[in-house]
C-alpha positions as a Markdown table, in Angstrom:
| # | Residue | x | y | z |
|---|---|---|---|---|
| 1 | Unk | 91.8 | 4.5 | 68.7 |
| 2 | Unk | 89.3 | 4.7 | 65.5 |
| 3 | Unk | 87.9 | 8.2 | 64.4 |
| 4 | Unk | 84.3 | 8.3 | 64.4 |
| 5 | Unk | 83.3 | 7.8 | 60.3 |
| 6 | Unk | 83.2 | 10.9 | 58.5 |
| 7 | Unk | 80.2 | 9.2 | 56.1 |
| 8 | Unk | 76.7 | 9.5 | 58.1 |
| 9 | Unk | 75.0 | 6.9 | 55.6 |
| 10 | Unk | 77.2 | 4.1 | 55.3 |
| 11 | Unk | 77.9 | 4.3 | 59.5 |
| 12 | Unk | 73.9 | 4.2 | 59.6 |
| 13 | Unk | 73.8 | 1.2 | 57.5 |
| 14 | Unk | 77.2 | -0.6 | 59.3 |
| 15 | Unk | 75.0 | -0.1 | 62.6 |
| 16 | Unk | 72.3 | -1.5 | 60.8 |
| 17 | Unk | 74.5 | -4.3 | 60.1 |
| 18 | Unk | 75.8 | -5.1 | 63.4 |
| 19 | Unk | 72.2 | -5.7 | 65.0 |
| 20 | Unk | 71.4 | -7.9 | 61.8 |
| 21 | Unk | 74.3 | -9.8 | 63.1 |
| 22 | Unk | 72.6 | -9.8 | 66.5 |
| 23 | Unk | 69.3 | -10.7 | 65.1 |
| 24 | Unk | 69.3 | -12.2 | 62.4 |
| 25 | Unk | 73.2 | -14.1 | 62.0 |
| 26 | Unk | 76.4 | -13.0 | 60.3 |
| 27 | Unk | 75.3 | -14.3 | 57.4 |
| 28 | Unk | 72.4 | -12.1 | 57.1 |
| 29 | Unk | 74.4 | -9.1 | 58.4 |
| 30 | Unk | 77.3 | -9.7 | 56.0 |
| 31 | Unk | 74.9 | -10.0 | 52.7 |
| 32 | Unk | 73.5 | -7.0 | 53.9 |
| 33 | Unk | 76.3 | -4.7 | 53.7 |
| 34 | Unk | 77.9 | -6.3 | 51.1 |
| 35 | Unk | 75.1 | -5.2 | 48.9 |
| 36 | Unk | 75.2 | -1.7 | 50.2 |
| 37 | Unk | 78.6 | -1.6 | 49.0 |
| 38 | Unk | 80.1 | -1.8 | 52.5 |
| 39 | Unk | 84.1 | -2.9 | 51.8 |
| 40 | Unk | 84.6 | -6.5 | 52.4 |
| 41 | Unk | 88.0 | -5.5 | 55.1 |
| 42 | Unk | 85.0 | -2.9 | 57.0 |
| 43 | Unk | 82.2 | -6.0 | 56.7 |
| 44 | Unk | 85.2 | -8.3 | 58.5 |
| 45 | Unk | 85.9 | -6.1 | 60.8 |
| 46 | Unk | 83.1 | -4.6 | 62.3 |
| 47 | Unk | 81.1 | -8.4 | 62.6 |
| 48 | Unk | 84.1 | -10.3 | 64.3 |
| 49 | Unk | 86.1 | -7.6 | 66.1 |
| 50 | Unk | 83.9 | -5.3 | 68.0 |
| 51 | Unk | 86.8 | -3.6 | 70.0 |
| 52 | Unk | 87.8 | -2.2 | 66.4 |
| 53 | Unk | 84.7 | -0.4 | 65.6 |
| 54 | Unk | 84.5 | 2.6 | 64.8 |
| 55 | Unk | 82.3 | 5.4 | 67.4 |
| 56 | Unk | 79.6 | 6.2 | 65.4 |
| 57 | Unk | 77.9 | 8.3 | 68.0 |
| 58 | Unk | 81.0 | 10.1 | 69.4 |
């Protein structure tokens, strides 16, 4: 089980991220963290297998 991310900001802007990817495509999502400074092995993750993600809200 992932721990919930200790960094507020950057699991507000991976949120973020993931409903670009919804909205918008993965390619818009993953230019969009990637120039937030989002690690590239997060950015995979989080857009490709959900059932890793991280609880943000728990």
């Amino acid at each position: 089980m992932q721990n919930p991310r200790p960094d507020s900001t950057t699991a507000q802007v991976v949120e973020s991220g993931i409903a670009l990817q919804e909205t918008r495509g993965r390619v818009i999502a993953v230019a969009f963290l990637f120039e937030r400074g989002v690690n590239s092995n997060v950015i995979v993750r989080v857009l490709t297998e959900p059932s890793r993600r991280r609880r943000y809200s728990d």
